[in-house]
N, CA, C and O atoms as a GROMACS GRO file, in nm:
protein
  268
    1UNK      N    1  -6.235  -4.663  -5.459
    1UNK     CA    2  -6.182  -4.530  -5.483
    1UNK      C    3  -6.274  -4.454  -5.577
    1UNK      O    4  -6.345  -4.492  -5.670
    2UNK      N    5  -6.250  -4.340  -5.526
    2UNK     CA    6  -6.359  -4.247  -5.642
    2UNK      C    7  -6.281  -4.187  -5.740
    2UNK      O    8  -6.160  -4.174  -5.720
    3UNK      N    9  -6.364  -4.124  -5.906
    3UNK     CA   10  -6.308  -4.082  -5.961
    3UNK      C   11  -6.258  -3.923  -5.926
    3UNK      O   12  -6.346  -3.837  -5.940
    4UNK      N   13  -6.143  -3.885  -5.888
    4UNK     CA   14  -6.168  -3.724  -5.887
    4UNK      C   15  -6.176  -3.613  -5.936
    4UNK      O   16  -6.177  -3.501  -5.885
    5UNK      N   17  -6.184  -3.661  -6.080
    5UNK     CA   18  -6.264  -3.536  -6.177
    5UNK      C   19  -6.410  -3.600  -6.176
    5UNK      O   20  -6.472  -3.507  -6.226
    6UNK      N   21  -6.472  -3.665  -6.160
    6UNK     CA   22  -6.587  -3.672  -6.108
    6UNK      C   23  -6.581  -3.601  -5.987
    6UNK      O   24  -6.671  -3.519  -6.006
    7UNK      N   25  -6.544  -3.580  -5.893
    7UNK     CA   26  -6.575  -3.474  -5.786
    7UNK      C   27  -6.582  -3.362  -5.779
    7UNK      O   28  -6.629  -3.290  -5.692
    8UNK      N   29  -6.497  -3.323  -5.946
    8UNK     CA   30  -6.487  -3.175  -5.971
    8UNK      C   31  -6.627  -3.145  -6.003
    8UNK      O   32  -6.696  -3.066  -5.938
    9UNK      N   33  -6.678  -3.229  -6.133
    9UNK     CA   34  -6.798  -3.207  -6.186
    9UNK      C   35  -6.922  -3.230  -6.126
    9UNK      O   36  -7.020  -3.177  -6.178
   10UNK      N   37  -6.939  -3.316  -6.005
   10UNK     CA   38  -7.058  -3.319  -5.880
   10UNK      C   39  -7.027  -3.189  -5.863
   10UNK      O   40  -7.110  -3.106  -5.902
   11UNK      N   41  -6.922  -3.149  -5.810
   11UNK     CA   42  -6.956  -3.013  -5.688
   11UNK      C   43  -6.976  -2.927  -5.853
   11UNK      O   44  -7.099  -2.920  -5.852
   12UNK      N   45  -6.946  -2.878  -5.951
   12UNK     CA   46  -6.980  -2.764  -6.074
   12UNK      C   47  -7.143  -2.772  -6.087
   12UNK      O   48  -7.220  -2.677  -6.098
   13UNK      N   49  -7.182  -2.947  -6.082
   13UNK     CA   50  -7.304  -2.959  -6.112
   13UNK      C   51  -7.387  -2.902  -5.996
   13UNK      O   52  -7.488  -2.839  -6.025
   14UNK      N   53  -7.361  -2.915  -5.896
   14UNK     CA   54  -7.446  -2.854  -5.772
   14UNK      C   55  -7.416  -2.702  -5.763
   14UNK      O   56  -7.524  -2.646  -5.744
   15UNK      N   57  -7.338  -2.632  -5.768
   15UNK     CA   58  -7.289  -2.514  -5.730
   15UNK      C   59  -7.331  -2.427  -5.847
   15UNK      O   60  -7.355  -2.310  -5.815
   16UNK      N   61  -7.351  -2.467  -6.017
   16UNK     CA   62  -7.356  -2.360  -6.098
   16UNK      C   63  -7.450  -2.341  -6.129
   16UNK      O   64  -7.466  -2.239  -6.195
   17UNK      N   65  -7.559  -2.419  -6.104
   17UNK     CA   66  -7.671  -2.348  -6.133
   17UNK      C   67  -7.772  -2.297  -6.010
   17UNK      O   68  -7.895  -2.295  -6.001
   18UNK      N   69  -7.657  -2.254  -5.910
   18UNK     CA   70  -7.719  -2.177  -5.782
   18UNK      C   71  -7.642  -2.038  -5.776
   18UNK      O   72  -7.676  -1.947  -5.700
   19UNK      N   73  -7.514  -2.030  -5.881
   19UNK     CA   74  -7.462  -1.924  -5.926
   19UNK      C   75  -7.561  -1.851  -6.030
   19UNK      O   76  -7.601  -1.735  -6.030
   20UNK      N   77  -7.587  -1.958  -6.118
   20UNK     CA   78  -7.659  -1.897  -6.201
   20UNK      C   79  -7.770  -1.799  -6.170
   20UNK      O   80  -7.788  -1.686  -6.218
   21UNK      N   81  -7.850  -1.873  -6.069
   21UNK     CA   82  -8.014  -1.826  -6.019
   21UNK      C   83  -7.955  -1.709  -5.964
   21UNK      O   84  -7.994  -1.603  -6.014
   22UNK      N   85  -7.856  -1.702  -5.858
   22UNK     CA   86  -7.801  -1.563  -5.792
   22UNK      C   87  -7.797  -1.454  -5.867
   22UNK      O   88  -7.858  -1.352  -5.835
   23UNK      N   89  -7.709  -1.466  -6.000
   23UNK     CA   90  -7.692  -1.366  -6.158
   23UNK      C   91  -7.785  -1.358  -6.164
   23UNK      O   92  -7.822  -1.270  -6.087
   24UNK      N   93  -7.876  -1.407  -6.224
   24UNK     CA   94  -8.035  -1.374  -6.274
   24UNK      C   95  -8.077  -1.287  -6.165
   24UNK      O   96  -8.073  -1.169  -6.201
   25UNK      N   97  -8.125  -1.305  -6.017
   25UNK     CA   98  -8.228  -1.284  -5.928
   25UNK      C   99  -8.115  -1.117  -5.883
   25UNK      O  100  -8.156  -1.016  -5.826
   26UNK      N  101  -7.981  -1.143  -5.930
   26UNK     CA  102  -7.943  -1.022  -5.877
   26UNK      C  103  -7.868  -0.927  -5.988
   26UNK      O  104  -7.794  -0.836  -5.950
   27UNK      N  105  -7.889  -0.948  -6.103
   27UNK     CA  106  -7.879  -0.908  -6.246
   27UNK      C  107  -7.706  -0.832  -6.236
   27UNK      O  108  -7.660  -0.718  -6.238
   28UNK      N  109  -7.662  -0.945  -6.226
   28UNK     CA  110  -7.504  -0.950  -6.208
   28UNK      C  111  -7.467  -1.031  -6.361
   28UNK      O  112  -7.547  -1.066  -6.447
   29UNK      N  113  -7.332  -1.046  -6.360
   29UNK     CA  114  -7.240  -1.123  -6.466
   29UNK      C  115  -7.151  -1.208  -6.395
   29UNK      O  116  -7.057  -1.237  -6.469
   30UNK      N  117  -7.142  -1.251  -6.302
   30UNK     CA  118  -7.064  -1.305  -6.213
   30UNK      C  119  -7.004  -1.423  -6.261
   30UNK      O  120  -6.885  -1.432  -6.294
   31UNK      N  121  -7.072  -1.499  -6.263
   31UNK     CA  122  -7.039  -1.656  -6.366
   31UNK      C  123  -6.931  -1.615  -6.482
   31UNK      O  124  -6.813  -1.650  -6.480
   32UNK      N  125  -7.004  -1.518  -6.604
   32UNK     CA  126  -6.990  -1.505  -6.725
   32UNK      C  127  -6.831  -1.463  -6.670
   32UNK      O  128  -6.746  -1.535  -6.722
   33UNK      N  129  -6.792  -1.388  -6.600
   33UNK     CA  130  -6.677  -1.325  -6.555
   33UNK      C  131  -6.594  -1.404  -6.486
   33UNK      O  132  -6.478  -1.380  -6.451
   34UNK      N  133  -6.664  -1.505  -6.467
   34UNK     CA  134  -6.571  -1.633  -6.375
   34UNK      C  135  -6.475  -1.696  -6.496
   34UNK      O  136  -6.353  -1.695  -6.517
   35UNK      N  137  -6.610  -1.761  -6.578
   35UNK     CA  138  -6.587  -1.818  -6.700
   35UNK      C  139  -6.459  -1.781  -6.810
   35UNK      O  140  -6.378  -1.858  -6.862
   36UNK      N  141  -6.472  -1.654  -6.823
   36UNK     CA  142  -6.366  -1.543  -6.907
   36UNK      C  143  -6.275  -1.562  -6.822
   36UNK      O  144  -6.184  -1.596  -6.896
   37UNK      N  145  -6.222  -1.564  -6.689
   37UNK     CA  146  -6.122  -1.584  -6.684
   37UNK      C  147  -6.062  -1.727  -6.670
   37UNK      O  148  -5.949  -1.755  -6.711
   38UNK      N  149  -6.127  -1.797  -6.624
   38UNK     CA  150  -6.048  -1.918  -6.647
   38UNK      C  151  -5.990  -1.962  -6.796
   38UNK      O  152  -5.880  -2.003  -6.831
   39UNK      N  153  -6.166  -1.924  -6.896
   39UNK     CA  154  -6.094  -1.942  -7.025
   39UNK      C  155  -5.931  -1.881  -7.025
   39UNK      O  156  -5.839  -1.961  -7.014
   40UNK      N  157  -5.914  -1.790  -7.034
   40UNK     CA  158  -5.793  -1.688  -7.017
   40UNK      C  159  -5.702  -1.789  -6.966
   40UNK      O  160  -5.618  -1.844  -7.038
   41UNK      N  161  -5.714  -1.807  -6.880
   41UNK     CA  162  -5.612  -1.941  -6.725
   41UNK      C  163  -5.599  -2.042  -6.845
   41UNK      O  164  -5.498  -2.050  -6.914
   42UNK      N  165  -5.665  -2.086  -6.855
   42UNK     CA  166  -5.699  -2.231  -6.948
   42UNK      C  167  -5.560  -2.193  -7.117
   42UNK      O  168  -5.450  -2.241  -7.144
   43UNK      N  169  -5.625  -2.118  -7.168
   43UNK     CA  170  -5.494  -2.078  -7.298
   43UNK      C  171  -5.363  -2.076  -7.246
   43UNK      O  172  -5.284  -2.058  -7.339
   44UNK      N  173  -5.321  -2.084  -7.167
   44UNK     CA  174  -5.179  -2.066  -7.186
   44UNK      C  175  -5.150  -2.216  -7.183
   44UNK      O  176  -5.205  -2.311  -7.126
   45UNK      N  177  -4.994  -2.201  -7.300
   45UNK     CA  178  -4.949  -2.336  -7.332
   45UNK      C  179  -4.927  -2.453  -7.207
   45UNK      O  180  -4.930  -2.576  -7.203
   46UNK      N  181  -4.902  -2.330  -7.095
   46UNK     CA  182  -4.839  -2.467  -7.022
   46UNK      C  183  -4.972  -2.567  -6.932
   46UNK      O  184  -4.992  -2.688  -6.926
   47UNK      N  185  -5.042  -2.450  -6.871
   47UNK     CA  186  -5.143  -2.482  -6.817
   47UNK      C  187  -5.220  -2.553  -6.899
   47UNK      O  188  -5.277  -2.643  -6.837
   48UNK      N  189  -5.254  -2.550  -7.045
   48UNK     CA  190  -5.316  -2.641  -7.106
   48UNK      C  191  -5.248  -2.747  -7.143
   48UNK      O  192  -5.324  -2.817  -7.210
   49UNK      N  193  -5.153  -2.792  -7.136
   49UNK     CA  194  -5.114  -2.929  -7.186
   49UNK      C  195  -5.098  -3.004  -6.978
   49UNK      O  196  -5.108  -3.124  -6.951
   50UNK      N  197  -5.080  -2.925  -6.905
   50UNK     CA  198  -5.106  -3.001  -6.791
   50UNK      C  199  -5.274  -3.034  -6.755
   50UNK      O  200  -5.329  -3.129  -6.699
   51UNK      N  201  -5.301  -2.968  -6.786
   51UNK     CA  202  -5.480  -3.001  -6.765
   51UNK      C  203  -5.471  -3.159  -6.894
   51UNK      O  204  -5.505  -3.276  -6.875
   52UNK      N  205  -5.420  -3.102  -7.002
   52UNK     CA  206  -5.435  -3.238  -7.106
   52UNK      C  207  -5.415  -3.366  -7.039
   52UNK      O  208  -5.488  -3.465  -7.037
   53UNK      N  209  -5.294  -3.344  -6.980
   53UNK     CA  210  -5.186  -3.417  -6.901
   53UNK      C  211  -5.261  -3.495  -6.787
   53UNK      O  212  -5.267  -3.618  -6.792
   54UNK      N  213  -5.321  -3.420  -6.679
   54UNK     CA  214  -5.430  -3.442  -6.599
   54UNK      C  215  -5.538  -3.548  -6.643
   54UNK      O  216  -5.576  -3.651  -6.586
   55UNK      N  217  -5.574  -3.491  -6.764
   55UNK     CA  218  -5.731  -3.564  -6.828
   55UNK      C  219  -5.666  -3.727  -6.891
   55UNK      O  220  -5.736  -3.825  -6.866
   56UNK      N  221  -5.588  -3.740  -6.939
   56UNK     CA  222  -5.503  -3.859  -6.959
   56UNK      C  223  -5.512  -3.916  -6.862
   56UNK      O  224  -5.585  -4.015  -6.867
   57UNK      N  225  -5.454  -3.888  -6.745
   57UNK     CA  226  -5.384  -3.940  -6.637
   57UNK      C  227  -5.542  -4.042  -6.543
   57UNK      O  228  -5.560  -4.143  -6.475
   58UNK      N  229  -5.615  -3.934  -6.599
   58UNK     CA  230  -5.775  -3.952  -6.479
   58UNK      C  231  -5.821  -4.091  -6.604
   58UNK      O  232  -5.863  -4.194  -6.551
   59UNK      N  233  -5.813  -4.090  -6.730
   59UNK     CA  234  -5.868  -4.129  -6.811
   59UNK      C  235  -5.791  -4.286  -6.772
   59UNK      O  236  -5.873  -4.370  -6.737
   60UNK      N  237  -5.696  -4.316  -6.774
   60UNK     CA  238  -5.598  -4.405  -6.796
   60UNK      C  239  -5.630  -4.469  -6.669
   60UNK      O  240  -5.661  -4.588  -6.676
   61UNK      N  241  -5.626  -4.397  -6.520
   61UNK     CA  242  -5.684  -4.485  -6.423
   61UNK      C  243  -5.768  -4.500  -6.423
   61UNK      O  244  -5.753  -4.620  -6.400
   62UNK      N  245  -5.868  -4.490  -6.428
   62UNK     CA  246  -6.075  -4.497  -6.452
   62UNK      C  247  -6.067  -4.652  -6.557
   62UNK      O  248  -6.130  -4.754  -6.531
   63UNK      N  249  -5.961  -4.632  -6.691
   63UNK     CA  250  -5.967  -4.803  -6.751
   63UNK      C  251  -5.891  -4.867  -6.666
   63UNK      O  252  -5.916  -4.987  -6.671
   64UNK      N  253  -5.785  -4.833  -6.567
   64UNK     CA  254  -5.748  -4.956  -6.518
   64UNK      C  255  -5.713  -5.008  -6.369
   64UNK      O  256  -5.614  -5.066  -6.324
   65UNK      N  257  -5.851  -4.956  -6.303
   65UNK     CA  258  -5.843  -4.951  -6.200
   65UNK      C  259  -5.954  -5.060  -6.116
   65UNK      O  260  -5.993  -5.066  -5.999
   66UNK      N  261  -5.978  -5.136  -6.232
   66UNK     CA  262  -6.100  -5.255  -6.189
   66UNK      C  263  -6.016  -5.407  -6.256
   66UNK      O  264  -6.060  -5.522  -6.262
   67UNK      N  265  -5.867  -5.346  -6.306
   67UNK     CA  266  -5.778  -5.482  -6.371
   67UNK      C  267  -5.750  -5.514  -6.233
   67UNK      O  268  -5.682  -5.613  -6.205
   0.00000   0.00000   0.00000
């Protein structure tokens, strides 16, 4: 089985810095504006303690998924 916040961060790692080059080569903010809002998404109480919630959850199977 794979980890699947590792799948989040393969596909961020491939995808953002081809966002990036796009911003640059097309002198946009696109990212930066992505970014701002999720931050935004991300603050609220509930959504952040389920993401917490999430990161536990991924953390906890990843140690015990080779017992």
């Amino acid at each position: 089985m794979r980890n699947p916040l590792g799948l989040v961060v393969a596909l961020a790692v491939v995808s953002l810095p081809l966002l990036l080059l796009g911003d640059l080569l097309l002198g946009r903010r696109d990212v930066y504006r992505i970014y701002l809002g999720l931050e935004q998404f991300a603050r609220r109480p509930v959504v952040f303690f389920i993401l917490i919630a999430l990161t536990l959850v991924n953390w906890i199977w990843n140690l015990f998924k080779f017992q």
